[in-house]
C-alpha positions, 0 to 999 in steps of 0.5 A: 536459459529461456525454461529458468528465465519462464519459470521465474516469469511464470506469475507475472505470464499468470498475472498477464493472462488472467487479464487477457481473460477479463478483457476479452470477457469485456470485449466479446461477450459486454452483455454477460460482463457486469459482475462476472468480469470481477468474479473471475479477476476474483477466483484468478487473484485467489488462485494467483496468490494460493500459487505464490506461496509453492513457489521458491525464491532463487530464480532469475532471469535477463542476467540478474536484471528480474530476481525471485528472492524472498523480498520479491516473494514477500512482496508479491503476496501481500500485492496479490492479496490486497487486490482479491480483497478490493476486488471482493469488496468491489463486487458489492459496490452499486450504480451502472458504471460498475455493471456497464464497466466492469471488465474495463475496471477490472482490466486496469486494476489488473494491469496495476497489480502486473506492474508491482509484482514485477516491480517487486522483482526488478534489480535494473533501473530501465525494469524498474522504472517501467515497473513503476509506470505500469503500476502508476499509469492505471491507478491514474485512469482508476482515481477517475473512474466515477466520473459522473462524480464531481470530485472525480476528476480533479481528485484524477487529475492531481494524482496525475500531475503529481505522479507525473512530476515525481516520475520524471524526477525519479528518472532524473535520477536514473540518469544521474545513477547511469552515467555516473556507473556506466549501466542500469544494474543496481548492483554497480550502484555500491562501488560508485558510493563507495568511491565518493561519486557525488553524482551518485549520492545526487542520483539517489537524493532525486530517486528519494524525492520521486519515491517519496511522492509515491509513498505519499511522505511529507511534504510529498504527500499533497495529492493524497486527501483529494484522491482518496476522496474522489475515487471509489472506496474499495479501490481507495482501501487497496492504493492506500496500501498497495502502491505504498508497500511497492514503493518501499520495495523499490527503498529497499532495493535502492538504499539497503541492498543498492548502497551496500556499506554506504546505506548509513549516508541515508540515515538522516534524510530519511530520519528527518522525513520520518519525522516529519510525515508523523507529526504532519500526518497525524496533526492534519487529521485532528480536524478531518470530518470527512472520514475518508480524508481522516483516514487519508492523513492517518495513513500519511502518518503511518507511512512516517512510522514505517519510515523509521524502520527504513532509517534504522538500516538494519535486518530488523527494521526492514523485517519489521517494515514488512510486518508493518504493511502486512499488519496495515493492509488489514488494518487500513483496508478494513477501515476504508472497507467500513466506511464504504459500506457506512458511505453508501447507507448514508449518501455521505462519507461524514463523520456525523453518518456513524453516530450510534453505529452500534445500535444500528449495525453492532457487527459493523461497529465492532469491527470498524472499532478492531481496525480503528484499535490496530491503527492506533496501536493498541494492545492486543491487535496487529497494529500494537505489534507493528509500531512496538517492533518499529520503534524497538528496531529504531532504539536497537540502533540508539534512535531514542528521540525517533522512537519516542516521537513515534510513541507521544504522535502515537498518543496524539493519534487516539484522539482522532480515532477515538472520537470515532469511536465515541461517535460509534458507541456514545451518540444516538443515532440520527437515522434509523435502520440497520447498514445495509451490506453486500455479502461480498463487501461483508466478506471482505470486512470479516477477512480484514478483521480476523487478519487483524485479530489473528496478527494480535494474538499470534504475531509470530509466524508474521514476524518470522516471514518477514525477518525471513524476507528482510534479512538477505538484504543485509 
């Protein structure tokens, strides 16, 4: 029993001493810690997510309580992914808090990571809300990081708050969940919908709300503009994408696979938030000339066209809600990893600082433009595939006004991109001289774009994995 219960542990034990590694590396040896305490949390992420793809889902341990299906896999590997992209990214990045606290930083992104892989893997409301705390509680500490800078803590602050309150309203509804079955297994959570447990269904309305504030969907989405201009741009690119996806991971244990035959009751509360977060999201970035607030409420926009996936309640759109993050961790992290670089050339995150970009640094136009393409849905990059197959499992399921929602706020959000664009490509430019790069920061941008690309013209094997994933939910 303890040989099967380590081997399906055997990542998150991994997980747990690469972080080990960085912070003695921090605490014993702060002289030599300035980059190599992201160079190794680097290699061990790389390594961490090679490893992830050997392993085969069937696993188990704690009675059922910590599975190691191909949701839990899928999940992990777009999580471990992710994080070796922004800690690539950060590797460039400049000042001396970055040198003098590169191991603390590290260690806390780690901690983070830990905490959605097991997430990924939890079948038990008790794991899965602790799951949840570890994955919340350092992104808190990391949004305050540059607190030399004066949006910094407040940006913190809020996040804080807001988290607080949605987690204590999720556990609110754990307990709801528990004294209605009797236990914490989501797997009794089916019979008591079954029987018309109204304590049950008001269980799972709170669990919602308190997941919905963490997926950042309207009008739980208030604390998002402030933070992603507060904290560090690499880390902005990876809680833009990582914690969201973790979140819908736990809307697909909950309401797919724990409501069982009663997921259908779900359909119109999320139908109406999908709604809602597109429309919101998408209008309120019209004005944004600060990109990374633009990119902040574009992002909340993109969390409502995944939703549409999650209301369908079906294989088809759970596979294409993982299709979709896939496609939008490239996508979205690749944008933000841009305006890093832009952000630190410029002194400013300002929308004026990409006039004639592509005079400038052409390499960093182009694939700012790529990213800005995929986000729009635009034929033939990752982003075009995502909301096509969203909006075609939501019409597979007769959600016609849903569907054309998506599509006519899918117009409405070319515009924002597209004067982006047109600052990139039609302004002169105001100061000369190329963008400067790191070579880890030009890495990163290149991986992300090439994912983009790749996605774009050969779909398929995406699709399949994430079909593979989705379909043992149902």
């Amino acid at each position: 029993m303890m040989p099967a219960a380590l081997a399906s542990l055997s990542l998150e034990i991994a997980l747990g001493g690469l972080m080990l590694i960085v912070l003695l590396l921090g605490l014993f040896r702060p002289a030599l810690a300035d980059r190599r305490a992201g160079w190794a949390t680097l290699v061990g992420l790389a390594a961490l997510s090679a490893w992830s793809f050997f392993l085969a889902p069937g696993a188990s341990a704690f009675g059922g309580a910590f599975v190691v299906d191909p949701l839990a896999l899928f999940a992990k590997r777009l999580f471990l992914v992710s994080g070796m992209v922004s800690v690539l990214a950060t590797l460039g990045l400049p000042g001396e808090r970055f040198l003098r606290r590169g191991a603390e930083y590290h260690v806390a992104l780690l901690a983070s990571l830990l905490g959605m892989i097991v997430l990924a893997s939890a079948r038990e409301l008790v794991l899965l809300f602790v799951a949840f705390e570890l994955m919340s509680i350092p992104l808190y500490f990391l949004t305050g990081f540059q607190k030399g800078e004066p949006a910094a803590p407040e940006g913190a602050l809020k996040f804080f708050l807001v988290g607080s309150v949605s987690s204590a309203v999720m556990l609110y509804g754990f307990s709801f969940l528990y004294g209605v079955t009797g236990t914490t297994a989501v797997s009794a959570i089916p019979a008591a919908l079954a029987a018309g447990q109204v304590l049950a269904k008001l269980g799972l309305v709170l669990v919602l709300a308190g997941v919905a504030f963490k997926i950042a969907a309207v009008p739980f989405h208030m604390w998002v503009p402030d933070t992603y201009e507060a904290a560090a741009t690499p880390f902005v690119a990876w809680l833009s994408v990582a914690p969201k996806a973790a979140g819908f991971i736990v809307v697909f244990r909950l309401y797919l696979e724990g409501a069982g035959s009663a997921a259908s009751l779900w359909v119109p509360a999320v139908s109406a938030m999908a709604g809602l977060t597109i429309i919101a999201g998408n209008l309120m970035a019209i004005p944004q000339q600060n990109v990374k607030r633009l990119l902040a409420y574009s992002g909340v926009a993109h969390i409502g066209y995944m939703l549409i996936g999650v209301a369908a309640m079906s294989a088809n759109g759970a596979g294409m809600v993982l299709f979709y993050l896939v496609a939008y961790l490239f996508g979205n992290m690749g944008a933000f990893l841009v305006v890093q670089a832009v952000g630190t050339g410029e002194g400013s995150d300002a929308m004026g600082g990409y006039r004639g970009l592509a005079q400038r640094s052409p390499v960093l136009a182009l694939t700012m433009l790529v990213f800005l393409l995929s986000l729009g849905g635009i034929p033939f990059v990752a982003g075009f595939w995502a909301k096509l197959f969203i909006f075609k499992a939501a019409i597979d399921q007769h959600m016609y006004a849903l569907a054309l929602l998506g599509a006519v706020l899918t117009i409405v959000a070319l515009y924002y991109y597209l004067v982006l664009a047109s600052r990139m490509y039609i302004d002169a430019p105001e100061t000369p001289g190329r963008v400067a790069l790191t070579a880890p920061l030009l890495v990163a941008i290149l991986f992300c774009a090439v994912g983009v690309v790749v996605m774009g013209l050969y779909p398929e094997p995406w699709v399949q994995a994430a079909m593979a994933a989705a379909s043992p939910l149902f």
